[in-house]
C-alpha positions as CSV (number, residue, x, y, z in Angstrom):
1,X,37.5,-8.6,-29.4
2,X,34.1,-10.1,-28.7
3,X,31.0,-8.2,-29.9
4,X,29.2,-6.0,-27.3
5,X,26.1,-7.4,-25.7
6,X,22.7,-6.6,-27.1
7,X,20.9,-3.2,-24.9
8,X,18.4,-5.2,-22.4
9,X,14.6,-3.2,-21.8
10,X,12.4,-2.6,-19.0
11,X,10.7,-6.3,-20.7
12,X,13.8,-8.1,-19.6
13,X,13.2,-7.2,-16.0
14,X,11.0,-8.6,-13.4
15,X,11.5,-6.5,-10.3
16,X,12.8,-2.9,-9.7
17,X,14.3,-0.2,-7.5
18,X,14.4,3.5,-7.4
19,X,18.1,4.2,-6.2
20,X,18.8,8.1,-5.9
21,X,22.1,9.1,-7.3
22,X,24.4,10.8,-4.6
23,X,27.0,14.4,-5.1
24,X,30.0,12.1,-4.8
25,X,29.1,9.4,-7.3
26,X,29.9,11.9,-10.0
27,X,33.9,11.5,-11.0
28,X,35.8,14.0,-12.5
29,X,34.4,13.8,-15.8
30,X,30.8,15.0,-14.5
31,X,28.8,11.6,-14.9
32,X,28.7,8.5,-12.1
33,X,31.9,6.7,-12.2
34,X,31.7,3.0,-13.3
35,X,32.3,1.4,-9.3
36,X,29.1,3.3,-8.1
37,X,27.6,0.8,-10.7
38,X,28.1,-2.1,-9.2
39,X,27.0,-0.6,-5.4
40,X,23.6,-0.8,-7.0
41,X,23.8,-4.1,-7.9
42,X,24.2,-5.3,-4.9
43,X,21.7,-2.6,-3.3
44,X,19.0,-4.0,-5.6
45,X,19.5,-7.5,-4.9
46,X,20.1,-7.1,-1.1
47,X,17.2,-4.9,-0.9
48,X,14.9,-7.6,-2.8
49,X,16.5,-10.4,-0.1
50,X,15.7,-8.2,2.8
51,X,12.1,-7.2,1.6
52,X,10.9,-10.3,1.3
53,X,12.4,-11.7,4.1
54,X,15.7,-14.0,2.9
55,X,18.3,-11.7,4.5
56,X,18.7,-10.6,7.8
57,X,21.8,-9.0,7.7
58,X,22.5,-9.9,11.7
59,X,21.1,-13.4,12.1
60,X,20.8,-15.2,8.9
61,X,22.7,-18.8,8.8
62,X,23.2,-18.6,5.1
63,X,24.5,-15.9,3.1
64,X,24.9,-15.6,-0.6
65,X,28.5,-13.9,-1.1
66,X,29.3,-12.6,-4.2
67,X,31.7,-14.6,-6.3
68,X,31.4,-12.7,-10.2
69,X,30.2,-9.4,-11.1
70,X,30.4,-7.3,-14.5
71,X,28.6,-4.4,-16.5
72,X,28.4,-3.0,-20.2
73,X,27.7,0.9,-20.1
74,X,25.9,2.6,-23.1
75,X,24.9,5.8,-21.6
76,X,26.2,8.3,-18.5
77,X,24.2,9.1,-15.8
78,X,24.6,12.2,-13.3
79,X,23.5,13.3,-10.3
80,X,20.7,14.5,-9.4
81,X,19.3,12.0,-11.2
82,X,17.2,9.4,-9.7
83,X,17.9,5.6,-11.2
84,X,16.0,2.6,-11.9
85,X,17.5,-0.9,-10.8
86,X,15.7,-3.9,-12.9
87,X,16.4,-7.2,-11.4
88,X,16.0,-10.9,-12.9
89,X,17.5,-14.1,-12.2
90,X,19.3,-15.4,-15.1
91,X,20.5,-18.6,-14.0
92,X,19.6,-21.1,-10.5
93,X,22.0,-23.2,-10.0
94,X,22.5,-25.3,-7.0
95,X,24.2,-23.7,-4.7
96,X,24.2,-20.6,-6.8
97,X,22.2,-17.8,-8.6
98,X,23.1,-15.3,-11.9
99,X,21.6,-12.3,-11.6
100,X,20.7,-9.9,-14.6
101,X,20.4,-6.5,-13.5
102,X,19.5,-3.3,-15.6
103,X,20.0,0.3,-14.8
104,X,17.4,2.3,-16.3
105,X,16.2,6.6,-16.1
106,X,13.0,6.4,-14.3
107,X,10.8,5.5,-16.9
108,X,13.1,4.9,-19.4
109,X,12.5,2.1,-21.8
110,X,16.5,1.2,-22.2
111,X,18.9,0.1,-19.8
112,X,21.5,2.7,-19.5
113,X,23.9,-0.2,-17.9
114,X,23.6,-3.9,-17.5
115,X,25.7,-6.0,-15.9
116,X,25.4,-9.9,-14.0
117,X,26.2,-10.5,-10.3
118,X,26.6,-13.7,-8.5
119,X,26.0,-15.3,-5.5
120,X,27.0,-18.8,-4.3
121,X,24.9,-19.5,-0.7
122,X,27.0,-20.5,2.2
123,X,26.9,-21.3,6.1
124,X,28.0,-18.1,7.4
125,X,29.7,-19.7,10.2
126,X,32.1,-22.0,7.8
127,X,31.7,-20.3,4.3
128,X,31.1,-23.6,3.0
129,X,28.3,-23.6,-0.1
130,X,24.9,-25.2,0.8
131,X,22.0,-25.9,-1.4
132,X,19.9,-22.6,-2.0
133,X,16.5,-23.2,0.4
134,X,13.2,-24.2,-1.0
135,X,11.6,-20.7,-0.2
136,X,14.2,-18.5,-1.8
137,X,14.5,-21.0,-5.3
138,X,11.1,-20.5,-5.4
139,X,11.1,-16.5,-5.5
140,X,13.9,-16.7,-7.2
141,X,12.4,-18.4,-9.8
142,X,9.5,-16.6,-9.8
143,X,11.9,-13.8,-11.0
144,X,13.5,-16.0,-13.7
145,X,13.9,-15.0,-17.7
């Protein structure tokens, strides 16, 4: 069994969202259950596209889709609670870019849940993977760790 990753701080992050937890992202066992996890990745990253104007959800030409996406868990979280979504790039590939994202109690200093996500930039009319655009490497570098 491989060892567990090292707990990642706010420090490791370069951008964040507040995402409010929602009643039915509680499971059984009173806490968020693990899929709603990954949700926020891709919230916080499609959210950071969007804002600063990479993503247009009806018209953009090129897409990132996601092609890898995991998390470690050290601590629950429940609703009502209010999260914290840290985002940095981790690797900028060509075509491609790692994310490293944290999920963190507002104002906590620990992420509660880290994970990576991955997308590799396409033509939406073909799928086919293009370079990533010089505007978007350079904000995504900007976010780099």
């Amino acid at each position: 069994m491989s060892e567990r990753q090292p707990r990642l701080t706010r420090a490791d992050f370069r951008v964040f969202r507040a995402i409010p937890t929602r009643w039915h992202d509680n499971d059984a066992f009173g806490h968020v259950n693990n899929v709603v996890y990954y949700g926020w990745f891709d919230t916080a990253v499609n959210a950071w596209l969007i804002e600063n104007g990479f993503l247009d959800l009806a018209s953009s030409e090129i897409v990132g889709l996601v092609v890898e996406t995991g998390c470690t868990y050290f601590e629950s979280v429940a609703f009502p609670e209010t999260v914290e979504a840290g985002i940095a790039v981790e690797r900028l590939g060509n075509s491609s870019v790692t994310y490293r994202i944290g999920i963190f109690r507002q104002g906590g200093e620990q992420a509660l849940a880290q994970g990576r996500f991955t997308h590799v930039y396409v033509e939406r009319a073909d799928q086919k993977p293009v370079p990533i655009p010089a505007p978007l490497r350079a904000a995504l570098t900007a976010i780099q760790s």
